[in-house]
Each structure stands twice: as structure tokens, then as C-alpha cells.
C-alpha positions in Angstrom: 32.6 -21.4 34.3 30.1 -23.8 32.5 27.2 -21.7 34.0 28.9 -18.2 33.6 28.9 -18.8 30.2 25.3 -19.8 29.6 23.1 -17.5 27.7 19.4 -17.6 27.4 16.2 -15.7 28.3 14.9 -18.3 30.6 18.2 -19.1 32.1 18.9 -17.0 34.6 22.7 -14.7 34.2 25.3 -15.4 36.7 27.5 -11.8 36.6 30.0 -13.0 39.2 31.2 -14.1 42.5 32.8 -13.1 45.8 35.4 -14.6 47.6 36.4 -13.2 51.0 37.5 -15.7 53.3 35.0 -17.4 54.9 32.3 -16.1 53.1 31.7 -17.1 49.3 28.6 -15.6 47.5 27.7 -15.9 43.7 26.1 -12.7 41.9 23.2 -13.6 40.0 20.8 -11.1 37.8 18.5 -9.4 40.2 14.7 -10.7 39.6 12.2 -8.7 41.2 9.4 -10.8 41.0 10.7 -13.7 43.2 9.9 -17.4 42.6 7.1 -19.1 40.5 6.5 -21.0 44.2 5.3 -17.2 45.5 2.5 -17.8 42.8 1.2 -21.0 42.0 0.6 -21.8 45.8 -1.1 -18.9 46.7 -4.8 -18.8 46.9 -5.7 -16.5 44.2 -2.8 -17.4 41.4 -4.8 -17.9 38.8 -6.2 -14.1 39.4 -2.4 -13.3 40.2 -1.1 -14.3 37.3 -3.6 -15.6 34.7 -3.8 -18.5 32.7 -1.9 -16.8 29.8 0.5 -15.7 31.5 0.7 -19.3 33.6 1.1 -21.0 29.9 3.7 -18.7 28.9 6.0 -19.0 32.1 5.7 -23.3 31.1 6.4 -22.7 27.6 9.1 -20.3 28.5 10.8 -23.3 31.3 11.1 -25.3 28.9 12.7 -23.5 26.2 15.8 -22.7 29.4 15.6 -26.5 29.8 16.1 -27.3 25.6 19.1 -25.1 25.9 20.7 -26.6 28.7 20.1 -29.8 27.3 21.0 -29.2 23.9 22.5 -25.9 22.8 24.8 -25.5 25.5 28.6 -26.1 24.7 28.4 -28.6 27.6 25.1 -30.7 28.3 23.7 -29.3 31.9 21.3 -31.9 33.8 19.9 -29.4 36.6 18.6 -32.3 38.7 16.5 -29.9 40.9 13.8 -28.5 38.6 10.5 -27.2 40.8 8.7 -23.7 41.3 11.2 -22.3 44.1 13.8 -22.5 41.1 12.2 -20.7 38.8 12.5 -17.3 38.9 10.5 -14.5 37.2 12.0 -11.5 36.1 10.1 -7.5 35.5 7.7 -9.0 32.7 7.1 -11.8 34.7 9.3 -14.3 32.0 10.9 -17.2 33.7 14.4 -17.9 34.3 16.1 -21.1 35.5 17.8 -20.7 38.3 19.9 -22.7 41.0 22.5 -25.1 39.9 23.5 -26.3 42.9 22.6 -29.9 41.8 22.8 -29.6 38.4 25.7 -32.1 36.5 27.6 -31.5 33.4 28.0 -34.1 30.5 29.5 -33.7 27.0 27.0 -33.8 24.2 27.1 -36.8 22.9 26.2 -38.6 25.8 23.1 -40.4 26.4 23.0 -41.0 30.0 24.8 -40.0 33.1 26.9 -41.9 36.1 25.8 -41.0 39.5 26.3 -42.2 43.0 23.5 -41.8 45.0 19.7 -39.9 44.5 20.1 -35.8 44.3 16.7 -33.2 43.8 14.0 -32.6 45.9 11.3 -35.0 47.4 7.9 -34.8 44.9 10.2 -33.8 42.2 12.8 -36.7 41.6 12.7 -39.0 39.0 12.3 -42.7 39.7 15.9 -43.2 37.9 17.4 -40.8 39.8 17.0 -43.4 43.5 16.8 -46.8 41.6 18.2 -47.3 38.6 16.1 -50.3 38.1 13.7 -48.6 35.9 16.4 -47.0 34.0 19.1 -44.6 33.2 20.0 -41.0 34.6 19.7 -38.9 31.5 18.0 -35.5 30.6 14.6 -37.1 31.0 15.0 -36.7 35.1 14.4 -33.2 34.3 12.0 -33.9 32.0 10.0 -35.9 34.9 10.7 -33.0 37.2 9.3 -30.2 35.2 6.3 -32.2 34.4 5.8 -32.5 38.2 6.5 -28.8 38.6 3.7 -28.7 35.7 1.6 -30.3 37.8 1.7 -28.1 40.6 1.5 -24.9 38.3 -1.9 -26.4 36.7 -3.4 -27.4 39.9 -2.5 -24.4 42.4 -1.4 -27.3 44.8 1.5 -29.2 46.0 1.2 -32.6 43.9 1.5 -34.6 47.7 -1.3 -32.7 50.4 -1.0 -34.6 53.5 -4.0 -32.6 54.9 -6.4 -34.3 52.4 -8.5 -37.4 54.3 -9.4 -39.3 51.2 -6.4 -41.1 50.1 -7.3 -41.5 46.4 -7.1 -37.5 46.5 -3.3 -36.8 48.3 -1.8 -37.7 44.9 -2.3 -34.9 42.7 -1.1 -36.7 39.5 -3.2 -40.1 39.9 -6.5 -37.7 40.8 -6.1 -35.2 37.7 -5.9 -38.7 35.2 -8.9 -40.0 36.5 -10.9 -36.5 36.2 -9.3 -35.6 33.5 -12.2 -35.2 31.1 -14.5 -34.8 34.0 -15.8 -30.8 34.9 -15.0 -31.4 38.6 -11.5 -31.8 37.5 -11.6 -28.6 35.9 -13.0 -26.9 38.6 -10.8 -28.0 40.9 -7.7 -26.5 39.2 -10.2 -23.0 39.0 -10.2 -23.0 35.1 -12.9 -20.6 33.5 -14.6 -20.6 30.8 -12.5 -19.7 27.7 -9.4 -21.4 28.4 -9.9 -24.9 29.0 -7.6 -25.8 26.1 -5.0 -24.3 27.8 -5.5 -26.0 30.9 -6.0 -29.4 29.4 -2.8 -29.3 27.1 -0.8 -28.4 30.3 -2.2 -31.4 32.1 -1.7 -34.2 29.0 2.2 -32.6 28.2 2.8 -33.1 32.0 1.7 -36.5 32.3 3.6 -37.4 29.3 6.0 -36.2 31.6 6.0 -38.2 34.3 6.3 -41.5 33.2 7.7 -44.0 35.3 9.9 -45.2 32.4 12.3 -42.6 31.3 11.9 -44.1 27.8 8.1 -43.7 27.8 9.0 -39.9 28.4 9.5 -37.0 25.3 12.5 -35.3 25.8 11.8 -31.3 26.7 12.1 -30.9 22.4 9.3 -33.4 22.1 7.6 -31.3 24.7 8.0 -28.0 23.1 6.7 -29.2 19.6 3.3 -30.1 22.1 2.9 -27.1 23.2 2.8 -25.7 18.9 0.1 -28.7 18.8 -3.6 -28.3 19.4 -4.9 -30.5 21.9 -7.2 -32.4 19.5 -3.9 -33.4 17.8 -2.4 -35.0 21.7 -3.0 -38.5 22.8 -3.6 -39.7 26.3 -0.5 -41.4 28.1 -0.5 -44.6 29.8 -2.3 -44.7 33.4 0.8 -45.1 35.8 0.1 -46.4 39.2 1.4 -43.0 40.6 0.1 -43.7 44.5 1.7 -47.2 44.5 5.0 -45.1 43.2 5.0 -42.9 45.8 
């Protein structure tokens, strides 16, 4: 009921469901342009899709995720925030999708209860499988879509097994070393022109992915970055994101 009576542009619209016996089936929107996942991973995305059109689709997530956590009659945590979830409709806008995971809180809560760690491995927040560095609140989807961020800015899983050097697996700890380096740049295949772009979308998402939850901005805080220019963004604390993970 909660999600049937959600409505956003970047939420996706659930129309129904079906019950008949065994089988159970909800009715979303149709989206004929799949997953953001079909995209970012692919070799040519940035071709695919463009770096516009990239910014747009993170601009556009978080505006869903504001709603959900603030404009919704009751609070929605999704819990499960990454590129397979986001779905991209005609125009190629994106749309939240996938509330398998999510949790419901009233409005004036803070923080949530939870019994044991829900999401997806690369994505979870620390808080969400040990509370000892803090509570379960909107900021684990906060942490999660600046991990999904990540991956959209890099054309990469954050975690590549495949890569020898170890200093080099972890996405997030490479990008903050190389962050004002040209290497970096090139190896997220940004062109000349739109390197503003690129580095805003790298700062917002490690702001992101702060071990704390309190070090985090809250996806509001992250939308009012985005209307910044990048001269007017500070640099976040170096995490030790390897030992992390």
C-alpha cells in the first residue's frame, strides 16, 4: 500500500498485482530501457550514454531517494540502492525501483531497528552489519548510492577481483588518491570539456561513503551539491576503504 501510493518521476509506479494461487506477481510501469547496470558496465557507456546524460540519471536518483526519505507520507529506507535497481524509462530518466528490502518508518524518526544486515555485497553500509559505527537511518542509502556513484563515474564495479595490484581492486580508495591526478581521469574515460562534471560526481560520492553515518550528508545535502560548482566543494576525510572491506 505504502509503495502503491508513491508518486514521483524517479520512483518507479507500481499499477497493481496478481494473485492466483501459487503464483503472485506485482505490475510495475513498463521501462523499456532496462537497468542503469546495462550501461555503466559496458565498455562503451560513456559513448552509450554520455556524460550529460550520466549526470542527469545521478541527479535524477537522488531526487526519487529525497522523496522517499522525506516527502513521502511514510519514510521508505530502500536498503538495496545499486545500478540493477535503477531503471530507465523512454527518455532515458531514472526510476527507483525494487522494494523488496526497503523498510518503512514514520517521519519523525531518526533511526531504524533492524535484526540482522539486508542489501547487496559492495553496496551496504557499515551500520547496516555492525552497529558499532552507528545507527541504521536514511544515511545507509545515502552510503549505497554514493557507491552506486562510484560505479556510474568509473564504468567499473567498485571491487574487480581480476586486478593484480591490490592498491587498485578498491575502486573508492584508488579514485581518492588520483583524484586530482590526469591518470585518474583517464581512467574513468573523461574528455575534455566535462571534467567538472566528472569531478563533482566523484567528491559528492565520497562524501557519500563515509564510514560514519554522521560524517555523511543526508541525499538533501547531496542535492544542494550537485546546484554547487565544484570550486565551492571540499575534499572529505581519506577513509581507510581497503582495510573496510
Amino acid at each position: 500500500m505504502s509503495i502503491g501510493s508513491t508518486s514521483h518521476v524517479n520512483v518507479v509506479s507500481l499499477f497493481g498485482f496478481s494473485l492466483e494461487g501459487s503464483k503472485q506477481a506485482l505490475i510495475y510501469e513498463y521501462m523499456p530501457n532496462s537497468s542503469l547496470d546495462k550501461y555503466i558496465y559496458s565498455e562503451n557507456a560513456k559513448e552509450i550514454l554520455g556524460w550529460e546524460r550520466l549526470y542527469g540519471i545521478a541527479i535524477g536518483i537522488a531526487r526519487g531517494l529525497d522523496y522517499l526519505h522525506h516527502s513521502c507520507n511514510t519514510r521508505i529506507v530502500h536498503f538495496d540502492i545499486k545500478p540493477q535497481n535503477i531503471l530507465l524509462d523512454k527518455d532515458f530518466s531514472p526510476k527507483i525501483a525494487d522494494f523488496g528490502l526497503a523498510k518503512l518508518c514514520h517521519t519523525k524518526e531518526s533511526k531504524l531497528s533492524m535484526t540482522g544486515a539486508r542489501g547487496t555485497i559492495g553496496f551496504i553500509a557499515p551500520e547496516v552489519y555492525s552497529r558499532t559505527f552507528g545507527v541504521v537511518s536514511t544515511k545507509s542509502d545515502v552510503y549505497s548510492y554514493g557507491m552506486m556513484l562510484l560505479e556510474m563515474v568509473g564504468g567499473r564495479r567498485n571491487v574487480k577481483s581480476t586486478v593484480t595490484n591490490s592498491s587498485e581492486k578498491y575502486f573508492p580508495d584508488w579514485i581518492y588518491g588520483h583524484f586530482d591526478q590526469e591518470v585518474g581521469l583517464q581512467a574513468c574515460k573523461v574528455t575534455t570539456g566535462i571534467e567538472e562534471i566528472a569531478k563533482k560526481m566523484i567528491l559528492i560520492s565520497l562524501w557519500c561513503i563515509q564510514v560514519l553515518p554522521v560524517h555523511r550528508p543526508t541525499i538533501t545535502n547531496v542535492l544542494e551539491m550537485f546546484e554547487r560548482s565544484l570550486d565551492d566543494l571540499d575534499m572529505p576525510p581519506k577513509q581507510n576503504f581497503y582495510e573496510l572491506l
